[in-house]
C-alpha positions in Angstrom: -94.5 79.5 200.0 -91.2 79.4 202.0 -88.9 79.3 199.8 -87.2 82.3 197.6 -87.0 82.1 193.9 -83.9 82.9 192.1 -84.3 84.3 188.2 -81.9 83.6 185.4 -81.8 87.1 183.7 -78.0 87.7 182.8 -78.0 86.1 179.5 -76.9 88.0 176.3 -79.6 87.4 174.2 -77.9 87.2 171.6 -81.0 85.1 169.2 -82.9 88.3 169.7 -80.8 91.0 168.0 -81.1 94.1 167.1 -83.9 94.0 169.9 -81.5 93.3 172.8 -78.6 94.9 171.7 -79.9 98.4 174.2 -82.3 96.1 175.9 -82.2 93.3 178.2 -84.6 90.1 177.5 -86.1 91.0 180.8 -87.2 93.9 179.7 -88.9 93.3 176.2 -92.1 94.4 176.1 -94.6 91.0 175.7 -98.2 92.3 174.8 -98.0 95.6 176.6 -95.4 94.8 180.1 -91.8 94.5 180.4 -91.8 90.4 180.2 -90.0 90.5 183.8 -93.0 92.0 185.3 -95.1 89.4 184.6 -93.0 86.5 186.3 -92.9 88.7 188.9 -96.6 89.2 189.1 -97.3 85.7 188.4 -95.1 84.6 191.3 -96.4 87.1 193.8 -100.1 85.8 192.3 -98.3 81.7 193.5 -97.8 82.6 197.1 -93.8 84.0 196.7 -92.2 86.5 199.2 -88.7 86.9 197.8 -86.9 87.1 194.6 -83.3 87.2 193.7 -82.7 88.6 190.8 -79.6 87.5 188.8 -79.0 89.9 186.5 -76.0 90.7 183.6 -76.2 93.2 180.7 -77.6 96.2 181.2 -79.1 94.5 184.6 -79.2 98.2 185.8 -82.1 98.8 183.5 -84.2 95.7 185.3 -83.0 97.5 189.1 -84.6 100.6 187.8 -87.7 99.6 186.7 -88.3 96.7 189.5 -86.5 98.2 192.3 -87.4 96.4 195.1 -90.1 94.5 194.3 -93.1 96.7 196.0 -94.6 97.6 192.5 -95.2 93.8 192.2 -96.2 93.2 196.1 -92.8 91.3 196.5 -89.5 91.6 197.7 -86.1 91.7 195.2 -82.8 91.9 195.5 -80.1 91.4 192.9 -76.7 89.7 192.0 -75.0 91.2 189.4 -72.9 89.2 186.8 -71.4 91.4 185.0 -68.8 92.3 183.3 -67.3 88.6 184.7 -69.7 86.3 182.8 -69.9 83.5 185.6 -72.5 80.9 183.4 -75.5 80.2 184.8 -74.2 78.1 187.4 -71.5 80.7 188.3 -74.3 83.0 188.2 -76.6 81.3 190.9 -73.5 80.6 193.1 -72.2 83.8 193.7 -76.1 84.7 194.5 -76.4 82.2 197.7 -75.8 84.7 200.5 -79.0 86.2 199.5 -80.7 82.8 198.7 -80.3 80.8 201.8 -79.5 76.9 202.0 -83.1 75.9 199.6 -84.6 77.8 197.3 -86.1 77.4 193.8 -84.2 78.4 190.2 -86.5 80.1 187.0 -84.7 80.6 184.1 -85.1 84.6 183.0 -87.2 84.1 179.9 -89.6 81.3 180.9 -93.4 81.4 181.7 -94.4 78.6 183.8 -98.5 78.7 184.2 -98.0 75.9 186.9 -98.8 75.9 190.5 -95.0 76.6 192.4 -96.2 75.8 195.8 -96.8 72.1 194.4 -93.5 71.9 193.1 -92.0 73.1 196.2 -93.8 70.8 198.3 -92.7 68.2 196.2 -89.0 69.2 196.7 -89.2 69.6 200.5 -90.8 65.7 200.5 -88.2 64.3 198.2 -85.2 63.7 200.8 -82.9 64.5 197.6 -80.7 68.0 197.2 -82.3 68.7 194.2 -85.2 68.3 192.4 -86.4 69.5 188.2 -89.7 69.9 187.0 -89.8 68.5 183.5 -92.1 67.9 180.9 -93.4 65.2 178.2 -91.7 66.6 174.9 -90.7 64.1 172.3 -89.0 67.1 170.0 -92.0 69.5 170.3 -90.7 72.3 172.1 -87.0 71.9 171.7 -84.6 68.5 172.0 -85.3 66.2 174.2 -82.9 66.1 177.4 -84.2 64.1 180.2 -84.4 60.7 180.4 -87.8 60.2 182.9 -89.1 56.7 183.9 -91.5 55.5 186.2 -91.3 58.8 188.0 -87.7 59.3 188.6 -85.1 61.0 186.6 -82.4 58.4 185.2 -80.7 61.1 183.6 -80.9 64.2 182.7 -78.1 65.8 179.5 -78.4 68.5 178.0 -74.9 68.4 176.1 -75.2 64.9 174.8 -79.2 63.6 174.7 -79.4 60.5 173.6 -82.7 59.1 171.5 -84.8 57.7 174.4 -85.1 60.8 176.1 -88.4 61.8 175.4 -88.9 64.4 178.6 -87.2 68.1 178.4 -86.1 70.4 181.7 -89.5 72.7 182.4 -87.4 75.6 183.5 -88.4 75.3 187.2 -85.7 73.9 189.7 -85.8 73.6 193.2 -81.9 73.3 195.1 -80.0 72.7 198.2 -77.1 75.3 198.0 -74.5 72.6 199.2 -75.0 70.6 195.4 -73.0 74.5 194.4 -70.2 74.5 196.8 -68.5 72.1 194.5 -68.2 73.8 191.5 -66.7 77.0 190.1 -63.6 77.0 191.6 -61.6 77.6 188.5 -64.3 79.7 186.6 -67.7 79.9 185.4 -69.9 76.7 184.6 -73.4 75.8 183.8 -75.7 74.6 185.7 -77.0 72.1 183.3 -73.4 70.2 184.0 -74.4 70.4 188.0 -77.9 68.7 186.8 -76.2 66.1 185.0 -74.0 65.1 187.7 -77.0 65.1 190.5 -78.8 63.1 187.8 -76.3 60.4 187.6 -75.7 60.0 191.3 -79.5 59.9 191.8 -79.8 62.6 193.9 -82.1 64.6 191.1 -85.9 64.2 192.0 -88.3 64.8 189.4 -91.8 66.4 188.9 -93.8 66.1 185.8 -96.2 68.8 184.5 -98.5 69.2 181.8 -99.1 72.8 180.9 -97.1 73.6 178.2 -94.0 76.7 179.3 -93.9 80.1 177.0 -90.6 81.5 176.6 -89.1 84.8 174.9 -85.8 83.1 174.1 -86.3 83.4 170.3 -88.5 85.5 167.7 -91.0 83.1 167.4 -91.3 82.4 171.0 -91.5 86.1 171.9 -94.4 85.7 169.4 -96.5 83.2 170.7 -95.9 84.6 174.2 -97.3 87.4 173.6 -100.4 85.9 171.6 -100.8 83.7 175.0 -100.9 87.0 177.4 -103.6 88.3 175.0 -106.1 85.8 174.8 -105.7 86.0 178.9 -107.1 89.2 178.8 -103.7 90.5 181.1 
């Protein structure tokens, strides 16, 4: 693969207390390894060279125990946002110097068992800035958000879905860093607001999967994470 991946880790956490209160989410053990250990392992496993690590509280516990990516055959850096919380937009913007003008977006407590180099060949063919992988949802998972027909994104809101939305955001991005450079100038923002915009103008491509995502973002995820790491064997 050529491009890097940026990780989502500076989130608070805050569903998971008391367990991330002197943790972070990175870090929670999930059947036996520290969860970020197995992204890393699974994206090493996909074909990636580089990782930037956006990190927040208590991000210097995930430098010591990843350093710089040679336990996992990879190479990471990080961007600290902390104390300043900088949303998750905020976040990935102040971490360009280290991404370079394309690179892909993982949210911190997702499991994606997809193939990336797919999705990034997918993005390079596009011709569009930007491009989310999303997935058939109909309420399953969690609400709704993305408004998918005959291939193409129509729109994609995660503040204010609306009932034909029957797609949800997969948790695997792939941007140009010039759909950033417009936002933030007066403070932090989310890059779910950047998505809606690119969705609206059209210049959001979209790639459906199948395979359904794990994430540690709640109790009973954490749960059936770990259940899903077992019956691998890993």
């Amino acid at each position: 693969m050529k491009l890097p991946v940026a990780i989502l880790a500076g989130g608070l956490a805050t569903r998971l207390r008391p367990l991330t209160e002197a943790t972070p989410k990175a870090l929670l053990d999930v059947a036996g390894k520290p969860f970020i250990i197995r992204q890393l392992d699974y994206l090493r496993e996909q074909g990636v060279g580089s990782v930037v690590l956006c990190t927040g509280f208590l991000g210097e516990q995930v430098a010591s125990i990843v350093g710089d990516g040679s336990i996992c055959g990879l190479s990471v850096s990080y961007s600290q946002d902390w104390p300043m919380l900088l949303g998750t937009g905020g976040a990935l913007k102040q971490a360009l110097p280290l991404l370079g003008s394309r690179f892909m977006v993982l949210y911190g407590d997702s499991f994606l068992p997809i193939d990336f180099a797919s999705v990034e060949r997918t993005f390079l063919e596009s011709g569009k800035p930007a491009m989310m992988t999303v997935m058939h949802n109909a309420g399953r998972w969690d609400t709704s958000n993305v408004l998918f027909r005959d291939g193409e994104i129509v729109e994609y809101n995660k503040r204010a879905p609306i009932a034909e939305m029957r797609h949800i955001d997969y948790g695997l991005a792939a941007l140009s860093a010039d759909v950033l450079m417009d936002h933030g100038a007066e403070g932090a923002f989310d890059l779910a607001d950047v998505y809606h915009g690119l969705s609206l103008s059209g210049r959001l491509a979209g790639m459906e999967v199948h395979e359904r995502f794990y994430e540690i973002g709640s109790s009973k995820g954490l749960a059936e994470a770990a259940d899903y790491f077992r019956g691998r064997g890993t």
